[in-house]
C-alpha positions as CSV (number, residue, x, y, z in Angstrom):
1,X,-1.5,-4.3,-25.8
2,X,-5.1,-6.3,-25.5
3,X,-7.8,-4.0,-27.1
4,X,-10.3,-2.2,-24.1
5,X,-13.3,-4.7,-24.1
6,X,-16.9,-2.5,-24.1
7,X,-18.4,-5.1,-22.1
8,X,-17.1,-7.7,-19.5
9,X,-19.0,-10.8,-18.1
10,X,-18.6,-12.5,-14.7
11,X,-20.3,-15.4,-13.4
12,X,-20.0,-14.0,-10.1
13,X,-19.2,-10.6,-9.0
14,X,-19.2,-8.1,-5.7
15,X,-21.6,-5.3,-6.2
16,X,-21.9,-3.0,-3.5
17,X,-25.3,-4.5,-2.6
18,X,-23.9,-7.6,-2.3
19,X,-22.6,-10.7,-4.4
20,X,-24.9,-11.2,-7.9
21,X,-24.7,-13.8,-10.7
22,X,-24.2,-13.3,-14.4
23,X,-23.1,-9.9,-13.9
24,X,-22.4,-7.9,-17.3
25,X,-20.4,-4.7,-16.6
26,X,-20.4,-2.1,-20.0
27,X,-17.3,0.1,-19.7
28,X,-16.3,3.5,-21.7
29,X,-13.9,5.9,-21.3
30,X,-12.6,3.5,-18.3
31,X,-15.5,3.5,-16.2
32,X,-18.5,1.8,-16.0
33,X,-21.3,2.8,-17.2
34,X,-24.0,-0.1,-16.3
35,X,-24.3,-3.1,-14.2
36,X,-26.3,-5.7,-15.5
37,X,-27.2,-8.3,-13.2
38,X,-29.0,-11.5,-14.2
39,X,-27.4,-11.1,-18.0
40,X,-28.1,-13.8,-20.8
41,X,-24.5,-14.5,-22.2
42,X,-24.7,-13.5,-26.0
43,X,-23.1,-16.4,-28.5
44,X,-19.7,-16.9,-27.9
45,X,-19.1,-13.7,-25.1
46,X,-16.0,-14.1,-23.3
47,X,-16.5,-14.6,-20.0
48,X,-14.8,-14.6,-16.6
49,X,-15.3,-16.1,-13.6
50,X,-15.0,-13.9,-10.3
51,X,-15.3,-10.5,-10.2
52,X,-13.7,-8.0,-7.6
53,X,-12.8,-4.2,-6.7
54,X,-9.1,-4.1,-6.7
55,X,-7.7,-3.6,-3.7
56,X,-5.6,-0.4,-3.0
57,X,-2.2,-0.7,-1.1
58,X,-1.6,1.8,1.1
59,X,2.2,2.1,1.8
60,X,4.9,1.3,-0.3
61,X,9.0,1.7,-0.3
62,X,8.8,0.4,-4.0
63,X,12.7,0.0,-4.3
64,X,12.9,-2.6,-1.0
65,X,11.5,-4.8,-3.9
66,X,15.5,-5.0,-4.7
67,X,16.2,-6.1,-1.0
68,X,13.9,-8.8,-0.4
69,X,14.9,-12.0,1.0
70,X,18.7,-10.8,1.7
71,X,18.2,-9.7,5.3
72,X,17.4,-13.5,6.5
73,X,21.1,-14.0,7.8
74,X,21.5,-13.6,11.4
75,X,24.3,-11.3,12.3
76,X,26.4,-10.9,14.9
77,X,24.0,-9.5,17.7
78,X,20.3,-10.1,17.7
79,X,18.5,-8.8,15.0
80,X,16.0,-6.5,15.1
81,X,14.3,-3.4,12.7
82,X,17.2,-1.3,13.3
83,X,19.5,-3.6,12.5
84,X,17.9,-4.1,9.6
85,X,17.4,-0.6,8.5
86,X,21.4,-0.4,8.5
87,X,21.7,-3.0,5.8
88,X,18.4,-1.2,3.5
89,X,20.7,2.0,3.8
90,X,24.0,0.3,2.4
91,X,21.8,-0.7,-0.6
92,X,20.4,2.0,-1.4
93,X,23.4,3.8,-1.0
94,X,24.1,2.0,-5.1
95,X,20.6,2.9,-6.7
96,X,20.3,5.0,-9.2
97,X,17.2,6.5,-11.2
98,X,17.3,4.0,-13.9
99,X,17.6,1.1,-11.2
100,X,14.8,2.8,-8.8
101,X,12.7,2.9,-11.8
102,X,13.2,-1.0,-13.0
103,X,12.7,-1.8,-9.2
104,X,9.4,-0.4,-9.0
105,X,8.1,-1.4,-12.1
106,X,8.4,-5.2,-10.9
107,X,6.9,-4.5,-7.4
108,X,3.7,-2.6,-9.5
109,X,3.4,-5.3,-11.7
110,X,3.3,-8.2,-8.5
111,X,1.1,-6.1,-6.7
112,X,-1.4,-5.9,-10.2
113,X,-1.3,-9.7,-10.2
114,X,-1.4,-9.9,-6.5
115,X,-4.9,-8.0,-6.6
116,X,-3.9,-4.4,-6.0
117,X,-4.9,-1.7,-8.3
118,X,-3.8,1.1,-6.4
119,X,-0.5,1.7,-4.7
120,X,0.2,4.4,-1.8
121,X,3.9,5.3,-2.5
122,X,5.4,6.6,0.1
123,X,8.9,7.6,-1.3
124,X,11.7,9.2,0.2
125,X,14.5,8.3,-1.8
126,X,15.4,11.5,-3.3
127,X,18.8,12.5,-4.0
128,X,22.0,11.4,-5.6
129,X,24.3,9.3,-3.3
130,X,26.6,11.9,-1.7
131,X,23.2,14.0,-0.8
132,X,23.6,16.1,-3.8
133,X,19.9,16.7,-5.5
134,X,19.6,15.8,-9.2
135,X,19.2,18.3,-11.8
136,X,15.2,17.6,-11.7
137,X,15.2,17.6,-7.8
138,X,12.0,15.4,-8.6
139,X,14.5,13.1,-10.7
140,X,13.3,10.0,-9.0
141,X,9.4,11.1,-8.0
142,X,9.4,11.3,-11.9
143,X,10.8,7.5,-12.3
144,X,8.3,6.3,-9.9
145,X,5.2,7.7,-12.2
146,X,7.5,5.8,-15.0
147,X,6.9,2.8,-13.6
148,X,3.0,3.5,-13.0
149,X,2.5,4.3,-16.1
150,X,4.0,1.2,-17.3
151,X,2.3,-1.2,-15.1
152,X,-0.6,0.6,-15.4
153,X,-1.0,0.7,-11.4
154,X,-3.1,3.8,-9.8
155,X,-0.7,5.7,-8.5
156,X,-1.0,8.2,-5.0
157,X,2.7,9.8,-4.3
158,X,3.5,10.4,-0.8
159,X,6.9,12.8,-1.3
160,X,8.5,12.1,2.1
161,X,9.9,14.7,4.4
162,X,12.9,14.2,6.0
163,X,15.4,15.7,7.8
164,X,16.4,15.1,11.0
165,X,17.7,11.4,12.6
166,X,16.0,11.3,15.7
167,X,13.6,13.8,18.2
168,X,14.0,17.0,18.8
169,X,15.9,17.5,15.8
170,X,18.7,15.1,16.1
171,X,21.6,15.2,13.4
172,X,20.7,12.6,10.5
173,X,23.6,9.5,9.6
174,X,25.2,9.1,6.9
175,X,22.7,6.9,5.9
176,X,19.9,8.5,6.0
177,X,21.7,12.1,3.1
178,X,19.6,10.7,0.3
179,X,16.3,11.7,2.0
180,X,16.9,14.9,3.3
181,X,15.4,17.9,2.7
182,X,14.9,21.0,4.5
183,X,11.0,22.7,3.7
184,X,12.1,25.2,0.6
185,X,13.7,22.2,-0.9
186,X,10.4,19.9,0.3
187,X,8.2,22.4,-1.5
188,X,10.2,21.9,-4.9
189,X,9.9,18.6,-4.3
190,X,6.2,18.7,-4.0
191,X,6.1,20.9,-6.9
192,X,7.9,18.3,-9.0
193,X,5.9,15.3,-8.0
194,X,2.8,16.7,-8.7
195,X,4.5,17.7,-12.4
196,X,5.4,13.8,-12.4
197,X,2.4,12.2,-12.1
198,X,-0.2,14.8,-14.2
199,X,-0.3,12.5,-16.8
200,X,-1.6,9.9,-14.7
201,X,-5.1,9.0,-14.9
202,X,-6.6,9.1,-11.0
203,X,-3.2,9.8,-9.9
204,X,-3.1,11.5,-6.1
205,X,-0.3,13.4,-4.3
206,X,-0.1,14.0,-0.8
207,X,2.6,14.4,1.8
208,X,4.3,12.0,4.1
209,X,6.4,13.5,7.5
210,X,8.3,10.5,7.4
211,X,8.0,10.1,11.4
212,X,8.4,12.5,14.8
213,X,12.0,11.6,14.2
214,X,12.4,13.1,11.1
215,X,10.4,16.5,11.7
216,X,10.4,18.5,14.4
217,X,7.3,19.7,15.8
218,X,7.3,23.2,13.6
219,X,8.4,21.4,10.7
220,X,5.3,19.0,11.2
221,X,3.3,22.1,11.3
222,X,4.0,23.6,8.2
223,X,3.7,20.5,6.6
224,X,0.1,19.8,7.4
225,X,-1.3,23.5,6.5
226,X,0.9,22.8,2.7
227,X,-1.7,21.1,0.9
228,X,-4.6,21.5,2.6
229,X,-7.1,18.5,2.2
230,X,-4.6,15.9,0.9
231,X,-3.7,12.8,1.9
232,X,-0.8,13.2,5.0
233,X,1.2,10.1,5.8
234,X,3.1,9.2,8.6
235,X,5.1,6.7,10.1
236,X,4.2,6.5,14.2
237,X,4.9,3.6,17.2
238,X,6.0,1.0,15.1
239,X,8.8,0.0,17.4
240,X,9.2,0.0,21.6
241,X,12.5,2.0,21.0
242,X,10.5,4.6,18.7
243,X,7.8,5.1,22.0
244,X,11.3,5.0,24.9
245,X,12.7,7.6,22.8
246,X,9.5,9.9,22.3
247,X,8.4,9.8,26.2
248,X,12.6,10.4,26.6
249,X,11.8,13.5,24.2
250,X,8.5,14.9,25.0
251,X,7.3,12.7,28.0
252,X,4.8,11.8,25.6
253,X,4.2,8.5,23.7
254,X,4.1,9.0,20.1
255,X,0.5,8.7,19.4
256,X,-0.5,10.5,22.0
257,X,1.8,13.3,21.2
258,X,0.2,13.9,17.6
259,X,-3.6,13.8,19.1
260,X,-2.3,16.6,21.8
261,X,-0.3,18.6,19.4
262,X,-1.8,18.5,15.9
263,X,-5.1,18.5,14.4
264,X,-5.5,14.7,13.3
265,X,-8.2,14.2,11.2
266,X,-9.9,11.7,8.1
267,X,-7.0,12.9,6.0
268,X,-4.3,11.6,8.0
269,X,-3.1,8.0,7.6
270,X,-1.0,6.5,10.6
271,X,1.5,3.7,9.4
272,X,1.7,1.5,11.5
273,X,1.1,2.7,15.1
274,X,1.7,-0.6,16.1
275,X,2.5,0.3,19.7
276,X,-0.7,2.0,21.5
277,X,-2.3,2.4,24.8
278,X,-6.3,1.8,24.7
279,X,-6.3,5.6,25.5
280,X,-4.5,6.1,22.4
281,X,-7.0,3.8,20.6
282,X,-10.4,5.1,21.5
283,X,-8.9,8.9,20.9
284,X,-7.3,8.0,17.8
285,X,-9.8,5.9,16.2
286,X,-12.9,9.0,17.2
287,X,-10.3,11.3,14.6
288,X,-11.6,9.0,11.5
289,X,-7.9,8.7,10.7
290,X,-6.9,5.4,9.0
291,X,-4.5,3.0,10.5
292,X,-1.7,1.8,7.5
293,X,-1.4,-1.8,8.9
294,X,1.6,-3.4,6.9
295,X,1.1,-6.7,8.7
296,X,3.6,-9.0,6.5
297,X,6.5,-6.4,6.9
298,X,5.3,-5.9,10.6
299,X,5.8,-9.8,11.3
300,X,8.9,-9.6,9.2
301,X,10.7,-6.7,11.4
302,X,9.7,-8.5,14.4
303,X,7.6,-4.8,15.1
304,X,4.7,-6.2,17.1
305,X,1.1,-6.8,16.5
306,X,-1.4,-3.9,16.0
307,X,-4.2,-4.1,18.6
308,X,-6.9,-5.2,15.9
309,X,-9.7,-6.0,18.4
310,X,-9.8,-2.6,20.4
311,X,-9.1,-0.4,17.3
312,X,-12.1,-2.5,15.4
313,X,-14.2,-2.3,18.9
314,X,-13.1,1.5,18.9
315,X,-14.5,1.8,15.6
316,X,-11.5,3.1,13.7
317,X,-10.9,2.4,9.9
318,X,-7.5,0.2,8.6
319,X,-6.2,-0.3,5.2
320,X,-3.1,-2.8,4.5
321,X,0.4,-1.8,2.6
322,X,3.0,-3.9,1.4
323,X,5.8,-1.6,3.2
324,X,9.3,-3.3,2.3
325,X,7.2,-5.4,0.1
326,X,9.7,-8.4,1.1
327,X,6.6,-10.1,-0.4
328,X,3.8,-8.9,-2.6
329,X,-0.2,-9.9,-2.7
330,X,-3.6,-8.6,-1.1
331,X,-4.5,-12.2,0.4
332,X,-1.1,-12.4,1.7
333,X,-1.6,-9.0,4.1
334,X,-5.1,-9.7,5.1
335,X,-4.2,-13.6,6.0
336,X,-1.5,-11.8,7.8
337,X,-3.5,-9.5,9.7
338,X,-5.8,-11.8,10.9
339,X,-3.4,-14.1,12.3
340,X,-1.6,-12.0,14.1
341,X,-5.3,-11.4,16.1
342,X,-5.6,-15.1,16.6
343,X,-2.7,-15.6,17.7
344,X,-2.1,-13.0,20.7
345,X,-5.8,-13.2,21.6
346,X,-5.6,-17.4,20.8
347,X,-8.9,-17.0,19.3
348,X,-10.2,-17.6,15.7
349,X,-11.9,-15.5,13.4
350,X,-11.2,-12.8,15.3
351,X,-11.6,-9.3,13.3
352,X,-14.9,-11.1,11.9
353,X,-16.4,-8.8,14.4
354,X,-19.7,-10.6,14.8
355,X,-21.3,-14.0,14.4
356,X,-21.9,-15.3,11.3
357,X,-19.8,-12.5,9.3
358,X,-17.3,-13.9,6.9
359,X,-13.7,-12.9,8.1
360,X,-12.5,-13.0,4.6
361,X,-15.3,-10.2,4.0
362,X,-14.7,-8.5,6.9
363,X,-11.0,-7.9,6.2
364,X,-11.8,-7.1,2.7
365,X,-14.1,-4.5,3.2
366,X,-12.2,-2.6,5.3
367,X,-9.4,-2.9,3.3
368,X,-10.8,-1.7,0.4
369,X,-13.0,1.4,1.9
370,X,-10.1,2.5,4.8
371,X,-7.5,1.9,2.1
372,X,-9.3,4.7,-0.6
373,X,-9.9,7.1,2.1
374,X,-6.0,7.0,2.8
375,X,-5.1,7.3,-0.4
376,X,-7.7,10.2,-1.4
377,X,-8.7,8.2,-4.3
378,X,-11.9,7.2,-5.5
379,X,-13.1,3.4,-4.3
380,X,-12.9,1.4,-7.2
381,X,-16.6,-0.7,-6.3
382,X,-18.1,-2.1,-9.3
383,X,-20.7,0.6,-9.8
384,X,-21.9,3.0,-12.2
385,X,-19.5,5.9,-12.7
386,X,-16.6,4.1,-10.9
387,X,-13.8,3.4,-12.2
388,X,-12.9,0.3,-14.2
389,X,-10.5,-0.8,-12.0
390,X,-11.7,-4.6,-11.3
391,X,-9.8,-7.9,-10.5
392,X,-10.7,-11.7,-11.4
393,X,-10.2,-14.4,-9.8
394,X,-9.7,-17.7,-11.1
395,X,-12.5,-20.2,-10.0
396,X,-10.6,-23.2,-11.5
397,X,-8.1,-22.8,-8.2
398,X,-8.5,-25.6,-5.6
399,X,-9.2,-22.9,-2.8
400,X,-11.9,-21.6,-5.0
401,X,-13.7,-24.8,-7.0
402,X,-17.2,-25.0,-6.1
403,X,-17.6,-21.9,-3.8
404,X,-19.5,-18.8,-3.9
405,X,-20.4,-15.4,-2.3
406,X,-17.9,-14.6,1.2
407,X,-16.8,-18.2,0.8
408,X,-15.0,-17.2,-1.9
409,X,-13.6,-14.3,-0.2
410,X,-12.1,-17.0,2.3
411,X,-10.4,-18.9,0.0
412,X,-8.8,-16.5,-1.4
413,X,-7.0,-15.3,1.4
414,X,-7.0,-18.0,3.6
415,X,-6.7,-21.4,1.3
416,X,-5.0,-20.1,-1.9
417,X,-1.4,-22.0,-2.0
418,X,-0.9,-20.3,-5.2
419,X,-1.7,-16.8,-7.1
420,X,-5.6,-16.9,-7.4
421,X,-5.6,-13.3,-9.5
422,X,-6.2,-14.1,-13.0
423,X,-7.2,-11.4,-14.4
424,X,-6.8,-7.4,-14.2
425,X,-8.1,-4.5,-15.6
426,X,-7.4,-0.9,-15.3
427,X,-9.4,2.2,-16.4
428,X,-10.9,-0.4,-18.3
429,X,-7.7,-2.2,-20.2
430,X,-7.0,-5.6,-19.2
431,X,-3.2,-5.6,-17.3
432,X,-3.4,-9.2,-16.4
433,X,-3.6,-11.9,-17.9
434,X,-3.6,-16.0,-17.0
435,X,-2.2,-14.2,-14.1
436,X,0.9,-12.2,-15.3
437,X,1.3,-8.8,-16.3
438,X,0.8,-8.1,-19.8
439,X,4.7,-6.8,-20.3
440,X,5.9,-9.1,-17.4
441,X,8.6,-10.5,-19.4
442,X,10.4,-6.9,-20.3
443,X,9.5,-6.1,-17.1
444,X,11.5,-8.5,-15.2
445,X,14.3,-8.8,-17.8
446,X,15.1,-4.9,-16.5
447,X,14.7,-6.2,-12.9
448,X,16.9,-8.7,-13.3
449,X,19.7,-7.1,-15.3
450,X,19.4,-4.3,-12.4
451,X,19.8,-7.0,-9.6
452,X,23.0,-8.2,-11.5
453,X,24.8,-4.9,-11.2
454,X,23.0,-4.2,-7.8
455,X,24.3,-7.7,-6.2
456,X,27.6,-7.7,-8.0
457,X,26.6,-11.0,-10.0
């Protein structure tokens, strides 16, 4: 383990007010404690190059890690999210704790180097494979805050309830017996998870109604009046079929369903809602609600693109998540985001907003403030009292050589051909380093020993 350093110097660092030179953060107890602009480097200081708030990611399935890559064969009809959910639910029909555990360690640790210091896990694997709960019927809520703990990662558990496999109540697959629950076994659930992750410095735990599908409208009900005031998670209009099915239901489309029918507020996080009337928009984005965007998966599913322009127009707040995490890295979901704008609207930097804003700002920014709100953490801005939660970036990369302030912002997540992140730190201790993961190596010898049984190799 690296030793917690009291002090940490940046040539160049984002302060709330604004990007500052020579910046000298002092840290204790893993917070800051003083900002020191302007700083004269004492003799032989170590120093670093680009300093950043981590970013927090929003929604996770940490054990898709396991999956990615091996949907890319084209089956015998057209592919197309359902399709592919078939195939996730044959894998994770193997997993067990121990493999669940090793999973999500490797996706913490490539989000830490990929510039997250916060992940939204949003986890509704729960039970043994024939449906059966686990002794601990928390069993694998407590091997996610494992894998937190090693990595180091902030951690915000979303316990997911499920129970049905369509509207109105439908009877769930096969597939889907590992996620059930009904609420009295949701409420130990809860119970458990929040045992899991005491230990955790900053850790959060909300609740996640996994979608309409999954709850009925009662269900949904007692859900949001369980835990008053923390974060509530749900999955809404991410595919066509999802809104056919819910106006088939309720002769309502799915966003507009929740606005008429539950009290949607600044605690509520909407993954997804990909599919939305400008109605929907204007009333959904006035709620101070957060919009999950998980634009890599999104484009990956073949979902659709999230209507960026009127939401940001609207005024409404976003945040980004790695989702099936079929690939892992902040730059990677903003670069994502904003060219999914440009190209339906066949313009260029589009969610810039205004002239002369940096789009690599702009993106950030809202990432970084939309994403804390949804995740009921503190923002981890490099100010006194926050926590020391702070990414740097290597200024030796070719995207990054001879730049400085937003610019550097935009080639990071526009320019970077390689991992930019080369250093992390969390509460304070340093995670990353040269741009791996300070226990990398064990790390991803468990990963891969798991894949071997896991693939059959």
């Amino acid at each position: 383990m690296i030793a917690s350093p009291t002090t940490l110097l940046f040539d160049e660092a984002l302060l709330p007010g604004g990007w500052a030179r020579q910046v000298r953060l002092h840290l204790a107890a893993g917070r800051i404690t003083a900002v020191e602009p302007d700083a004269t480097p004492g003799a032989g200081e170590p120093r670093h190059q680009i300093g950043l708030p981590g970013l927090p990611n929003l929604h996770s399935h940490a054990f898709q890690r396991a999956m990615a890559g091996l949907t890319e064969t084209r089956g015998p009809a057209a592919d197309s999210f359902w399709t592919w959910r078939e195939v996730m639910y044959r894998f994770l029909g193997r997993m067990t704790p121990d493999d669940v555990q090793a999973v999500a360690a490797q996706a913490y640790a490539e989000m830490l180097e990929g510039g997250f210091t916060h992940v939204g896990e949003f986890h509704y694997l729960h039970h043994q494979p024939d449906g059966s709960t686990y002794a601990e019927p928390a069993e694998m809520a407590v091997r996610i805050a494992a894998a937190a703990a090693q990595t180091c990662i902030g951690l915000t558990l979303l316990p997911v309830f499920y129970a049905h496999g369509g509207f109105g109540g439908a009877d769930p697959s096969p597939g889907q017996r590992r996620f059930l629950n009904d609420l009295d076994g949701f409420a130990r659930l809860l119970a458990g998870s929040q045992s899991a992750v005491a230990a955790l410095p900053g850790a959060v735990v909300g609740i996640a109604p996994h979608s309409l599908r999954a709850a009925t409208p009662g269900e949904l009900a007692e859900l949001a009046a369980i835990a008053p005031g923390t974060p509530l998670h749900i999955h809404v209009a991410e595919q066509t079929r999802e809104v056919e099915d819910c106006l088939a239901w309720s002769g309502q489309r799915p966003v507009e369903w929740l606005l008429d029918h539950t009290a949607v507020d600044g605690r509520w996080c909407l993954i997804h809602a990909t599919h939305m009337t400008e109605i929907e928009v204007t009333r959904l984005a006035t709620t101070g609600a957060v919009a999950g965007l998980c634009p890599v998966t999104e484009a990956n599913l073949g979902d659709g693109v999230f209507p960026g322009v009127s939401w940001q127009q609207a005024g409404g707040r976003i945040g980004v998540g790695t989702d099936s995490n079929v690939l892992i890295g902040a730059a990677d979901e903003l670069r994502e985001m904003e060219y999914a704008q440009r190209l339906t609207g066949r313009a260029r930097n589009v969610l810039a907003g205004v002239e002369g804003v940096s789009t690599g700002r702009a993106l950030f920014d809202a990432a970084l403030s939309g994403g804390a709100r949804a995740m009921g953490c503190e923002q981890p801005i490099l100010r006194v009292g926050a926590p020391a939660d702070i990414v740097a970036l290597d200024a030796d990369h070719p995207a990054l050589m001879e730049r400085h302030g937003d610019a550097l912002l935009n080639g990071w997540i526009f320019a970077a051909n390689r991992p930019a992140v080369r250093s992390v730190w969390m509460h304070g201790q340093q995670v990353v380093a040269d741009g791996r993961h300070i226990d990398r190596t064990a790390i991803t010898n468990r990963f891969r020993q798991t894949l071997r049984t896991l693939l059959g190799n």
